[in-house]
PDBQT receptor file of N, H, CA, C and O in Angstrom, charges set to zero:
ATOM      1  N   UNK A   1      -9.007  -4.788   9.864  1.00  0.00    +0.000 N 
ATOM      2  CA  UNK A   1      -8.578  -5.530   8.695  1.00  0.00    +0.000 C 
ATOM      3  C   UNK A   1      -7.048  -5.590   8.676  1.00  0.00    +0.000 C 
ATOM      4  O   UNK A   1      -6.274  -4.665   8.923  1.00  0.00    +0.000 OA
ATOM      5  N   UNK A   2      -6.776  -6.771   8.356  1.00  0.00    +0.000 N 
ATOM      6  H   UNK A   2      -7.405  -7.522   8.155  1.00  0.00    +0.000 HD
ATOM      7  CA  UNK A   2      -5.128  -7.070   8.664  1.00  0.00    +0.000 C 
ATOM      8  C   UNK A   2      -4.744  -6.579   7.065  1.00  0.00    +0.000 C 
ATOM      9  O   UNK A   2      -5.510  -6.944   6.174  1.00  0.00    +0.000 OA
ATOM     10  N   UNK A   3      -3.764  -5.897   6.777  1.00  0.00    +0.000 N 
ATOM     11  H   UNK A   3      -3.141  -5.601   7.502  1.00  0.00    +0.000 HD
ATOM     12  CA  UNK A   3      -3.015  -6.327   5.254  1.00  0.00    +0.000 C 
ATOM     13  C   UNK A   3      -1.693  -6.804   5.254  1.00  0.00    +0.000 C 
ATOM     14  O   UNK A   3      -0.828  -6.808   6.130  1.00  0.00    +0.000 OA
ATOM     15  N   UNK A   4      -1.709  -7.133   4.306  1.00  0.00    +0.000 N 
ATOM     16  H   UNK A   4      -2.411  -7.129   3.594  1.00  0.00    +0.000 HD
ATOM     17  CA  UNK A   4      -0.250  -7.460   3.615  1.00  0.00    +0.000 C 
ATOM     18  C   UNK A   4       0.957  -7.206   4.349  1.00  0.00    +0.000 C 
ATOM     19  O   UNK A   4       1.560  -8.159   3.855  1.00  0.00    +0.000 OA
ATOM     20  N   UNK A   5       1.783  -6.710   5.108  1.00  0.00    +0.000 N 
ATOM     21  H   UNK A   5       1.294  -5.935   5.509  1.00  0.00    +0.000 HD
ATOM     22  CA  UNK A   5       3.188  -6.283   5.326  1.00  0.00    +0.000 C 
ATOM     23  C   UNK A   5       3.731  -5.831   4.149  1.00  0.00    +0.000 C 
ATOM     24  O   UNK A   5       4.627  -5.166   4.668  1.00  0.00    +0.000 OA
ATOM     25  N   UNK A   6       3.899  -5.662   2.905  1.00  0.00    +0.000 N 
ATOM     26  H   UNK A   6       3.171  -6.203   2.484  1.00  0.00    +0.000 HD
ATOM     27  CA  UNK A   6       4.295  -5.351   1.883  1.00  0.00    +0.000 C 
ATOM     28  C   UNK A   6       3.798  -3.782   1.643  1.00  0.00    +0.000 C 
ATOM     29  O   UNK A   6       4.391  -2.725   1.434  1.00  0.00    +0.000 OA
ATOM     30  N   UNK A   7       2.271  -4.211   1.795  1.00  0.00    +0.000 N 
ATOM     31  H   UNK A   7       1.789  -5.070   1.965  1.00  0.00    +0.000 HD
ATOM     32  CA  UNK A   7       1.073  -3.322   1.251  1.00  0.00    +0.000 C 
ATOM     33  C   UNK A   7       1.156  -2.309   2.187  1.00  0.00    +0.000 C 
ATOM     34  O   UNK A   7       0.800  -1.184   1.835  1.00  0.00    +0.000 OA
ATOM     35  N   UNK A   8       1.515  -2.471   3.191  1.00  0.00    +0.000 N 
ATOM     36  H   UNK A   8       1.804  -3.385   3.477  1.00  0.00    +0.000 HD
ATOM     37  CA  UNK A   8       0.977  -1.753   4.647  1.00  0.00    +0.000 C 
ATOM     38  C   UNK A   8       2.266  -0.484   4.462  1.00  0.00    +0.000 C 
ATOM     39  O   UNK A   8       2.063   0.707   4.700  1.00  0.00    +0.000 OA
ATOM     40  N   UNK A   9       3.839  -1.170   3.900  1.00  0.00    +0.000 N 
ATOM     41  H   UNK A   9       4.004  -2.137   3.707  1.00  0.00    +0.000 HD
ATOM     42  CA  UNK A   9       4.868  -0.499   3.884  1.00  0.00    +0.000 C 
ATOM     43  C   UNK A   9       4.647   0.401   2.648  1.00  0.00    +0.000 C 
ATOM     44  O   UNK A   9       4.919   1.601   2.680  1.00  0.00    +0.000 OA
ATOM     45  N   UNK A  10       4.243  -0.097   1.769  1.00  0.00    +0.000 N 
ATOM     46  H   UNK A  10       4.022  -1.072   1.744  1.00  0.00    +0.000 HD
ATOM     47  CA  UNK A  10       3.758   0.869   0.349  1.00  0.00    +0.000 C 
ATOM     48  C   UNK A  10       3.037   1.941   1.094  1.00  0.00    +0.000 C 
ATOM     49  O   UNK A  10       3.806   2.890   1.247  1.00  0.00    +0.000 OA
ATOM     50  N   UNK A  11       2.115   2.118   1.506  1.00  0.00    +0.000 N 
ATOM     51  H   UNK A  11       1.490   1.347   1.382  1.00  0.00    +0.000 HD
ATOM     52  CA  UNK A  11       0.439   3.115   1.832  1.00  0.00    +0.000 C 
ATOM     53  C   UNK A  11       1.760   3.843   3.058  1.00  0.00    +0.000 C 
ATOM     54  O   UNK A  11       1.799   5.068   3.167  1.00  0.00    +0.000 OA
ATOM     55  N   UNK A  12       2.448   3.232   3.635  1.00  0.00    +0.000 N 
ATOM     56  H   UNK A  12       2.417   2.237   3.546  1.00  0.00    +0.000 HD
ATOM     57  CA  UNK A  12       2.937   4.566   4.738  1.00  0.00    +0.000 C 
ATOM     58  C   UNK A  12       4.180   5.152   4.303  1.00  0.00    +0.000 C 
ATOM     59  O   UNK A  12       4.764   5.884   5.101  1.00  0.00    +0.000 OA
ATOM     60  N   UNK A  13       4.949   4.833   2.538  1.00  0.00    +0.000 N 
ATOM     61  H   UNK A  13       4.474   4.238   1.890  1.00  0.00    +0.000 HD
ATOM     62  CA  UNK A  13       5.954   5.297   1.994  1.00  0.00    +0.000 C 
ATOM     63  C   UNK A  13       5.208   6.357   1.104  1.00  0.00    +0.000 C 
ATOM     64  O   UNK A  13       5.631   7.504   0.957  1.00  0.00    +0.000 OA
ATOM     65  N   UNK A  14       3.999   5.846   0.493  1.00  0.00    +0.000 N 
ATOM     66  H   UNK A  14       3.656   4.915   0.612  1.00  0.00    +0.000 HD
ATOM     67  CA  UNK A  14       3.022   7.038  -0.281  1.00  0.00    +0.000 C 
ATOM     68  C   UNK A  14       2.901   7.822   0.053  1.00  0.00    +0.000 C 
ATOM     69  O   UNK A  14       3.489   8.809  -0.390  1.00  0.00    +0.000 OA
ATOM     70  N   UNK A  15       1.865   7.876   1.272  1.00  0.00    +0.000 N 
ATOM     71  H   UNK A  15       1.387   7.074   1.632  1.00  0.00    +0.000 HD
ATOM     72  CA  UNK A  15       1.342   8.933   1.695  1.00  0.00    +0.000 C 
ATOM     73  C   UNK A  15       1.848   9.384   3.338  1.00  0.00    +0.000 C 
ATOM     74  O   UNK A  15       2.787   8.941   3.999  1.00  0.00    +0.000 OA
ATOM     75  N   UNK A  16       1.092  10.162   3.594  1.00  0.00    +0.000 N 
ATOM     76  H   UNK A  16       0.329  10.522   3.057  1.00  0.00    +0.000 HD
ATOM     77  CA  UNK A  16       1.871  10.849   5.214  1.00  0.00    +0.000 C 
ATOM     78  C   UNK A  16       0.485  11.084   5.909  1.00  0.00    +0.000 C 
ATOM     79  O   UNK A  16      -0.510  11.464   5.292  1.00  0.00    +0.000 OA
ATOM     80  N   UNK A  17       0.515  10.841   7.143  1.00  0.00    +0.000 N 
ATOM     81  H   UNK A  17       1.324  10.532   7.644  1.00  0.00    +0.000 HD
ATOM     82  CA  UNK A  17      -0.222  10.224   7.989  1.00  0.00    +0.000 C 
ATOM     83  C   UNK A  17      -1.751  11.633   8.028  1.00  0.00    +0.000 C 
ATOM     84  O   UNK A  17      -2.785  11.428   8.664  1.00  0.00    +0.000 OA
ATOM     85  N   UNK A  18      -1.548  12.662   7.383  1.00  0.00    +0.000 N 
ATOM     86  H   UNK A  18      -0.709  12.828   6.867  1.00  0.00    +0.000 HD
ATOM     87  CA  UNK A  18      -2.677  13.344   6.906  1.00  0.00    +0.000 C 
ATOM     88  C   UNK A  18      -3.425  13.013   6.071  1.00  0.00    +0.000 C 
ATOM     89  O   UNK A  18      -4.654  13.050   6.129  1.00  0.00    +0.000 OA
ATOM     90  N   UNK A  19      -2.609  12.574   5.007  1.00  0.00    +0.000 N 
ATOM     91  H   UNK A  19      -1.610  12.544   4.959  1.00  0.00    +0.000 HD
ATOM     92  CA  UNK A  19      -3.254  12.412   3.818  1.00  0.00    +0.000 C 
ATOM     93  C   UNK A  19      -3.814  10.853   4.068  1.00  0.00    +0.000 C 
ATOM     94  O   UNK A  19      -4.273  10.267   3.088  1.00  0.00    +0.000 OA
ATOM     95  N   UNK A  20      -3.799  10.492   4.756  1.00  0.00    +0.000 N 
ATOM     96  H   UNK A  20      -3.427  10.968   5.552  1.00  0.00    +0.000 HD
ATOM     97  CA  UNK A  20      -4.276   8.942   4.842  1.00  0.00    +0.000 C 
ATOM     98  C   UNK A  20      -5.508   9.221   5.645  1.00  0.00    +0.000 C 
ATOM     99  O   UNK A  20      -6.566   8.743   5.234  1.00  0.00    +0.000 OA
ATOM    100  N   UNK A  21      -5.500   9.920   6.714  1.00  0.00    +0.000 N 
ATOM    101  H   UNK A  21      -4.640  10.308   7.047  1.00  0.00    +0.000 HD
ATOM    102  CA  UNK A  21      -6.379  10.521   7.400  1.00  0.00    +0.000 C 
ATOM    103  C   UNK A  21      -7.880  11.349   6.593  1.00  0.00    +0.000 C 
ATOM    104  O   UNK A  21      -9.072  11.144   6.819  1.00  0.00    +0.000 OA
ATOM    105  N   UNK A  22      -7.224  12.311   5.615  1.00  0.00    +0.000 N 
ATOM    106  H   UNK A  22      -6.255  12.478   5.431  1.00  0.00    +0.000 HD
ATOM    107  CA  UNK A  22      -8.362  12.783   4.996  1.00  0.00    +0.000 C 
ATOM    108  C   UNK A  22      -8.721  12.158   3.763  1.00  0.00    +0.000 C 
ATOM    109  O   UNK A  22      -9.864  12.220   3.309  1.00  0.00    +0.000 OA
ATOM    110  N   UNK A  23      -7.720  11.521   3.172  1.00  0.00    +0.000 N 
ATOM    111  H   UNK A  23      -6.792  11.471   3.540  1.00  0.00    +0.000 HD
ATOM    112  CA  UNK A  23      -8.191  11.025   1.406  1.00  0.00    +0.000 C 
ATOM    113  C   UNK A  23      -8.243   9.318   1.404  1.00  0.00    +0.000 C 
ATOM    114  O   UNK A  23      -9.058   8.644   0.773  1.00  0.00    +0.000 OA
ATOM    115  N   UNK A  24      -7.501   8.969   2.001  1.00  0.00    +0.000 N 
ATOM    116  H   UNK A  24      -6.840   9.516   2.514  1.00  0.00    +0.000 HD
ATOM    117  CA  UNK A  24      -7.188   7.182   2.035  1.00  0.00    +0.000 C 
ATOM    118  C   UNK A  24      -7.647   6.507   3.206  1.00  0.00    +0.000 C 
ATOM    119  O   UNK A  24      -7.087   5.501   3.640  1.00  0.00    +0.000 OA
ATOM    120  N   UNK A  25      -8.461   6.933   3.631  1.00  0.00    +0.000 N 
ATOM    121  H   UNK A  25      -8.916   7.750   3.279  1.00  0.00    +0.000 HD
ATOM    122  CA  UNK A  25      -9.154   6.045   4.866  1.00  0.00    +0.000 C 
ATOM    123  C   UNK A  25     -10.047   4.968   4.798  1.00  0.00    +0.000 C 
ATOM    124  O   UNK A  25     -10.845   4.766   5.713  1.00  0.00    +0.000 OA
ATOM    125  N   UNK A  26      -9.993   4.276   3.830  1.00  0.00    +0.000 N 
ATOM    126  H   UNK A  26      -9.345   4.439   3.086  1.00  0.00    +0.000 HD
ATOM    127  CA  UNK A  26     -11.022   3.185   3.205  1.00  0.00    +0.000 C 
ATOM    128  C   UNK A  26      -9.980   2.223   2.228  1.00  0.00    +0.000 C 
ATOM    129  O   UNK A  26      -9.108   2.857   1.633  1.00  0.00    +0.000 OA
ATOM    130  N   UNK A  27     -10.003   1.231   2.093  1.00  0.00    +0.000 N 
ATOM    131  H   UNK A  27     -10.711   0.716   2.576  1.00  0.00    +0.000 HD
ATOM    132  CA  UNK A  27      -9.023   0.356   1.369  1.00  0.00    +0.000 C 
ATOM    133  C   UNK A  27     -10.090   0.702  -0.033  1.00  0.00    +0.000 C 
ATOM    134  O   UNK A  27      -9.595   0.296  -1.084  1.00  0.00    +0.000 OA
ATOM    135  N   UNK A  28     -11.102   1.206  -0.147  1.00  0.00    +0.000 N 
ATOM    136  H   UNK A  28     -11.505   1.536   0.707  1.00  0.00    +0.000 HD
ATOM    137  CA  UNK A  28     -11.595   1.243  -1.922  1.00  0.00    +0.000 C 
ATOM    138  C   UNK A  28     -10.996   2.645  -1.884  1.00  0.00    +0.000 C 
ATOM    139  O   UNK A  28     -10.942   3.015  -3.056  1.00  0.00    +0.000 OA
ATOM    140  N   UNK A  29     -10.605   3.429  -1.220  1.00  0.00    +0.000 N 
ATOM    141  H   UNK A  29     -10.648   3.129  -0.268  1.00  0.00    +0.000 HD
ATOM    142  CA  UNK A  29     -10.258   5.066  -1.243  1.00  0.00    +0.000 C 
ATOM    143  C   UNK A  29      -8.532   4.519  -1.249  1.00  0.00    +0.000 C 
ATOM    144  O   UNK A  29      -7.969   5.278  -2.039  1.00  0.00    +0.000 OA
ATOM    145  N   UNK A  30      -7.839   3.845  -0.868  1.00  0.00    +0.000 N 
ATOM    146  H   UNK A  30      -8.296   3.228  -0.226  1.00  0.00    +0.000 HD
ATOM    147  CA  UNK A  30      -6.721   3.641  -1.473  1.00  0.00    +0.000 C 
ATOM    148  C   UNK A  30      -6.696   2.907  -2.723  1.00  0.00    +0.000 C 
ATOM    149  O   UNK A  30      -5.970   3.231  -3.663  1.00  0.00    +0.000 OA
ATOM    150  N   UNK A  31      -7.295   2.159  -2.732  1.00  0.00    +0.000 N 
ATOM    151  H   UNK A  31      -7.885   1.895  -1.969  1.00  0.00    +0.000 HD
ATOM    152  CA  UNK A  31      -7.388   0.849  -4.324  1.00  0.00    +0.000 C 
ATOM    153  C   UNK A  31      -7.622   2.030  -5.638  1.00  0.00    +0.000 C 
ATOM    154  O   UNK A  31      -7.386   1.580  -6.759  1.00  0.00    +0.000 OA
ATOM    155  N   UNK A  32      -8.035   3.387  -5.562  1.00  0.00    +0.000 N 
ATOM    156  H   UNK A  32      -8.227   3.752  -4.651  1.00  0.00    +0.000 HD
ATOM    157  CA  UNK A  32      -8.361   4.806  -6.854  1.00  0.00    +0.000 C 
ATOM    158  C   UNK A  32      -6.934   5.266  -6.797  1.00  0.00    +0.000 C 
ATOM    159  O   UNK A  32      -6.536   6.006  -7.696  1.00  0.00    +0.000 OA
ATOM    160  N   UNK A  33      -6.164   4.921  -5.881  1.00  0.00    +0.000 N 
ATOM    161  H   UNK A  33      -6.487   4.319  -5.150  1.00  0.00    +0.000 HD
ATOM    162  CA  UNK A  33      -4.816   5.440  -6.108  1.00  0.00    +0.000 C 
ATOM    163  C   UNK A  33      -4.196   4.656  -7.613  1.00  0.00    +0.000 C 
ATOM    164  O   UNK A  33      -4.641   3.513  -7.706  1.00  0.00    +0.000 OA
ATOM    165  N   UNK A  34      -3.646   4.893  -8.305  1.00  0.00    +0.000 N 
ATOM    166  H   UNK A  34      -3.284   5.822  -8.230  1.00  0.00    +0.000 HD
ATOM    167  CA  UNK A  34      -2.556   4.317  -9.369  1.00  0.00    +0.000 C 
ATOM    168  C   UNK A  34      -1.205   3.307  -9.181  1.00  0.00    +0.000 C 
ATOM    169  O   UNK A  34      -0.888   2.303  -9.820  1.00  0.00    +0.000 OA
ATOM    170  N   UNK A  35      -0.626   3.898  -8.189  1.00  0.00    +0.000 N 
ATOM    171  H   UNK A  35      -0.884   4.713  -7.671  1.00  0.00    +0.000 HD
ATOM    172  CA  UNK A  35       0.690   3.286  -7.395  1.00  0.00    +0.000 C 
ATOM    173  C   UNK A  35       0.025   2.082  -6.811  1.00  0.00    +0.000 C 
ATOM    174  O   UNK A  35       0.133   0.875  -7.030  1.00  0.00    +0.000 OA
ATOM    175  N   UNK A  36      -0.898   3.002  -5.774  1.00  0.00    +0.000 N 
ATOM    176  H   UNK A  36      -0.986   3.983  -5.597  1.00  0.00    +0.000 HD
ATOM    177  CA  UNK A  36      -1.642   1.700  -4.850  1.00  0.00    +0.000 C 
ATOM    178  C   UNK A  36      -2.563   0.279  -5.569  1.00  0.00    +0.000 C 
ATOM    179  O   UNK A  36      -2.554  -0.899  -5.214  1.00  0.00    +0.000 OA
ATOM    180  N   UNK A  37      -3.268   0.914  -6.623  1.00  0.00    +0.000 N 
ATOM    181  H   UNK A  37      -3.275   1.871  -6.911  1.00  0.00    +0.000 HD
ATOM    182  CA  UNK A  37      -3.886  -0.282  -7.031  1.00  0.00    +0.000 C 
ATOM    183  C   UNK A  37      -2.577  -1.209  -7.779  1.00  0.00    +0.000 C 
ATOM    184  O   UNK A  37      -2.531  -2.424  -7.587  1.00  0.00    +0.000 OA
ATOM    185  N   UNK A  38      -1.434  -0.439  -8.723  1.00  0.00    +0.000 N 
ATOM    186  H   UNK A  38      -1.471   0.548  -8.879  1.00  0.00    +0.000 HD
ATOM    187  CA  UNK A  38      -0.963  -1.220  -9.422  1.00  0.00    +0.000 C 
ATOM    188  C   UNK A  38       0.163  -2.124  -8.711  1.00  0.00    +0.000 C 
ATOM    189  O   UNK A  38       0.613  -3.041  -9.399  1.00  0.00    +0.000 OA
ATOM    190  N   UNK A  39       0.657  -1.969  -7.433  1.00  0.00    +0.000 N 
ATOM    191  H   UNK A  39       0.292  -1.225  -6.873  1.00  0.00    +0.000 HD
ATOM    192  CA  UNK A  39       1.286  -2.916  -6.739  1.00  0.00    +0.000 C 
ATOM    193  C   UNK A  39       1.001  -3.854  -6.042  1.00  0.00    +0.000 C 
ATOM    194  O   UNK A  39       1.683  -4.847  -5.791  1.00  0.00    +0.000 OA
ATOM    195  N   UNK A  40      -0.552  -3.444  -5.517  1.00  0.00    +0.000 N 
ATOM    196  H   UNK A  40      -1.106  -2.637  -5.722  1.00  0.00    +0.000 HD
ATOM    197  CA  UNK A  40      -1.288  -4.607  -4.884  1.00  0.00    +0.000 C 
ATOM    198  C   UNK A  40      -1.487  -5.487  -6.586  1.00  0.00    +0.000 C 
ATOM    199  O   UNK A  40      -1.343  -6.707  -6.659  1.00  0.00    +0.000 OA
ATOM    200  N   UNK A  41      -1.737  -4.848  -7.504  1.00  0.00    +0.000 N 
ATOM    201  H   UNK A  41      -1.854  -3.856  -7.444  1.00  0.00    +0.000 HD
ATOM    202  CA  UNK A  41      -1.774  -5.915  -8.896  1.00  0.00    +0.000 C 
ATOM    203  C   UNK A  41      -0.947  -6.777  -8.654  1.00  0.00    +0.000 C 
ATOM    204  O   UNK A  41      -1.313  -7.947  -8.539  1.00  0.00    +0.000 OA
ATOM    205  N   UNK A  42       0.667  -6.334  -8.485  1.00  0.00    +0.000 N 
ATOM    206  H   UNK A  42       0.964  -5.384  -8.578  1.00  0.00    +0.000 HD
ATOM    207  CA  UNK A  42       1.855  -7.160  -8.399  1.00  0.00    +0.000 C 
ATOM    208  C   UNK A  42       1.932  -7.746  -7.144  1.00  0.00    +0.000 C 
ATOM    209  O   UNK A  42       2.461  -8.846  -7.307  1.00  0.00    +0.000 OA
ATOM    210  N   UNK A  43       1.792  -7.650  -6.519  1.00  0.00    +0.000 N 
ATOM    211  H   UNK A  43       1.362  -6.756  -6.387  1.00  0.00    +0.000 HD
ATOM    212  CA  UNK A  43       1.994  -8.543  -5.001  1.00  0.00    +0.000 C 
ATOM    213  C   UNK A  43       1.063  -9.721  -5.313  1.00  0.00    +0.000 C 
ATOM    214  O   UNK A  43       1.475 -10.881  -5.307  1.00  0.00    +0.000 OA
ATOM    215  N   UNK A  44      -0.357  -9.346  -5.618  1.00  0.00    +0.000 N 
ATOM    216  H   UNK A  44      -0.692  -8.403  -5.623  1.00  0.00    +0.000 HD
ATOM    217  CA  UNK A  44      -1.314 -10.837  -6.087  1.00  0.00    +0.000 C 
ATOM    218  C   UNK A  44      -0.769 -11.744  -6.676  1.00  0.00    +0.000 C 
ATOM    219  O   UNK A  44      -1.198 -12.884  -6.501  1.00  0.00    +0.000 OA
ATOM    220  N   UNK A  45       0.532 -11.470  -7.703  1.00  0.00    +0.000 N 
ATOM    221  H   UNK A  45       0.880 -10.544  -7.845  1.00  0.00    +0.000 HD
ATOM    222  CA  UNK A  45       1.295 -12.761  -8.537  1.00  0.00    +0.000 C 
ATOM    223  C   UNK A  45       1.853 -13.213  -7.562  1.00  0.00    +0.000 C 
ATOM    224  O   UNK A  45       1.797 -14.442  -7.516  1.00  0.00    +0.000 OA
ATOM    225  N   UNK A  46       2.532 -12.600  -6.508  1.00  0.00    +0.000 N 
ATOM    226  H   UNK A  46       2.578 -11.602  -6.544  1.00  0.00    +0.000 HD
ATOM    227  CA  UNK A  46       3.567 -13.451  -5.774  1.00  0.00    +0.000 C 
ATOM    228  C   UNK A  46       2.913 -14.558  -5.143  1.00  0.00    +0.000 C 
ATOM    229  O   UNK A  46       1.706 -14.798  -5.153  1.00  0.00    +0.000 OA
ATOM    230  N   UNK A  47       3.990 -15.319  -4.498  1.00  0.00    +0.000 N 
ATOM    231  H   UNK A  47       4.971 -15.124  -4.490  1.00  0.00    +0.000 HD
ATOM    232  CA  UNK A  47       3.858 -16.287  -2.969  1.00  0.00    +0.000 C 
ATOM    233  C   UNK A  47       3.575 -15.309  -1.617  1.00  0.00    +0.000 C 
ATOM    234  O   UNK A  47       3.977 -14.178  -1.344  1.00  0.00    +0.000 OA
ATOM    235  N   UNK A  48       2.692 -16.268  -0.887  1.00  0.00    +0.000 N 
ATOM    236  H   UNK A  48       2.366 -17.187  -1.108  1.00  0.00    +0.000 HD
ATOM    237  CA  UNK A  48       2.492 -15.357   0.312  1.00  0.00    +0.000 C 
ATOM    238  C   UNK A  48       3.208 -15.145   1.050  1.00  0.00    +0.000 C 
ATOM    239  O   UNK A  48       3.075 -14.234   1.867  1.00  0.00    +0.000 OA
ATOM    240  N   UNK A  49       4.319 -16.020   0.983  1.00  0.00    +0.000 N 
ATOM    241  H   UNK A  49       4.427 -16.760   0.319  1.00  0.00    +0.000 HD
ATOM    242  CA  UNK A  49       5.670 -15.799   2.153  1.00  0.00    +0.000 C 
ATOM    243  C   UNK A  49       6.507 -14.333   1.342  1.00  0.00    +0.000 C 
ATOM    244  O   UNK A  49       7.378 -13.676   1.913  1.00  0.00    +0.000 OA
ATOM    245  N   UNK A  50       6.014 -14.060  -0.029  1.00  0.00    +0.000 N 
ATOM    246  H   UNK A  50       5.306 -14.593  -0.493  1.00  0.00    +0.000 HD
ATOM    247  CA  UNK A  50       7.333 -13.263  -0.789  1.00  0.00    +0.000 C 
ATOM    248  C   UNK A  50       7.323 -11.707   0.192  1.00  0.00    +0.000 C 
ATOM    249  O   UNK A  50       6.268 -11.245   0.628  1.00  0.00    +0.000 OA
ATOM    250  N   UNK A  51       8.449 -11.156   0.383  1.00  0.00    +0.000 N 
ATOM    251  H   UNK A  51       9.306 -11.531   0.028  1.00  0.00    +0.000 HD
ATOM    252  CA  UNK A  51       8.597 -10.189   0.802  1.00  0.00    +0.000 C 
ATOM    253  C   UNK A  51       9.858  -9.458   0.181  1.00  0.00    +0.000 C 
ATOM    254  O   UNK A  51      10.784 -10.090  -0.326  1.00  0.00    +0.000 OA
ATOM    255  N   UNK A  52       9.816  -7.985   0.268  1.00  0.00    +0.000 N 
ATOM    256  H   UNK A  52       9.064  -7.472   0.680  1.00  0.00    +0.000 HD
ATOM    257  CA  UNK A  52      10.905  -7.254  -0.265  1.00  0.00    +0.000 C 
ATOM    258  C   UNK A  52      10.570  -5.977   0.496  1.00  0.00    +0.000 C 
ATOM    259  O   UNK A  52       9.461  -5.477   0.685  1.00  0.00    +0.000 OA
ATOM    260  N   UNK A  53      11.801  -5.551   0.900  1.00  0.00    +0.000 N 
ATOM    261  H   UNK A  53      12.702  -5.958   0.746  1.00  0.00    +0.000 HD
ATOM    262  CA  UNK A  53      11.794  -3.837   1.539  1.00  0.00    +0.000 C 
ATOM    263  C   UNK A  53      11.069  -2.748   0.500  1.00  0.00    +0.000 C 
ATOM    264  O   UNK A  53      11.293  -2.646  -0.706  1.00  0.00    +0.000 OA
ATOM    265  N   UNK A  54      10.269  -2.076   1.191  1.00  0.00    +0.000 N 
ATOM    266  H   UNK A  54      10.087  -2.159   2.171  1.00  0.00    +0.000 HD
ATOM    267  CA  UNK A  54      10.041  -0.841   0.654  1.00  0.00    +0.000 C 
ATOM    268  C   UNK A  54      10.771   0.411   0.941  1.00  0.00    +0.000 C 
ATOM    269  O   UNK A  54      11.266   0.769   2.010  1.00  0.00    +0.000 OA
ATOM    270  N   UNK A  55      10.749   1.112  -0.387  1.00  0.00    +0.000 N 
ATOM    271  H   UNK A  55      10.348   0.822  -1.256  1.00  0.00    +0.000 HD
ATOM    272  CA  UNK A  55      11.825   2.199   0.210  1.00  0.00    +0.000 C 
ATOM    273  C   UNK A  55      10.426   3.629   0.442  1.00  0.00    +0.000 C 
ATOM    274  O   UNK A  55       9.357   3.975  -0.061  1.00  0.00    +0.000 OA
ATOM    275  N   UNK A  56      11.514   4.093   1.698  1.00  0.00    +0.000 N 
ATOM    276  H   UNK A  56      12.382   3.812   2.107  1.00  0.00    +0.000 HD
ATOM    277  CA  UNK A  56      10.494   4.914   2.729  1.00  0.00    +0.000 C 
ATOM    278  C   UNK A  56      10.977   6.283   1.430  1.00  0.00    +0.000 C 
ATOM    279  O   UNK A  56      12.016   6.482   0.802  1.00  0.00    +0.000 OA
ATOM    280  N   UNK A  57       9.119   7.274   1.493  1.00  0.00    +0.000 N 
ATOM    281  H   UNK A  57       8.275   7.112   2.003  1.00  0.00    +0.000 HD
ATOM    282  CA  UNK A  57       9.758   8.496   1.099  1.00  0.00    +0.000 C 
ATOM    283  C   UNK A  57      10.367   9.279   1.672  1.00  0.00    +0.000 C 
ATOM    284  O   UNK A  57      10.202   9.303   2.892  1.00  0.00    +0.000 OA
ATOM    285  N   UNK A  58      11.424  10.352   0.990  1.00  0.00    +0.000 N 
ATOM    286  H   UNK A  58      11.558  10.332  -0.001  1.00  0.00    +0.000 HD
ATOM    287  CA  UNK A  58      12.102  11.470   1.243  1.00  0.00    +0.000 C 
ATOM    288  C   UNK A  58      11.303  12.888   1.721  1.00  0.00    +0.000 C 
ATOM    289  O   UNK A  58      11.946  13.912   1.951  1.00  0.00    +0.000 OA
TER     290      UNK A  58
């Protein structure tokens, strides 16, 4: 399943490549996240060309 470029930069600034591994391995097992569901909310308003940097976590 292809996603977003937006979406894809969100899910690898969230979480760290364990936690994606044991808790987020299913796009409905990310969509129970809060962050995750409520930005894919906001990306749905945009244009499909819209893009903006995500900032990586610390």
């Amino acid at each position: 399943m292809r996603l977003h470029r937006m979406c894809h930069a969100l899910i690898h600034a969230t979480f760290s490549e364990k936690e994606l591994a044991q808790h987020y391995n299913t796009i409905e097992a990310l969509l129970q996240h809060d962050a995750v569901r409520t930005f894919v909310a906001w990306v749905a308003t945009k244009p499909a060309a819209f893009h903006v940097r995500t900032r990586r976590r610390k």
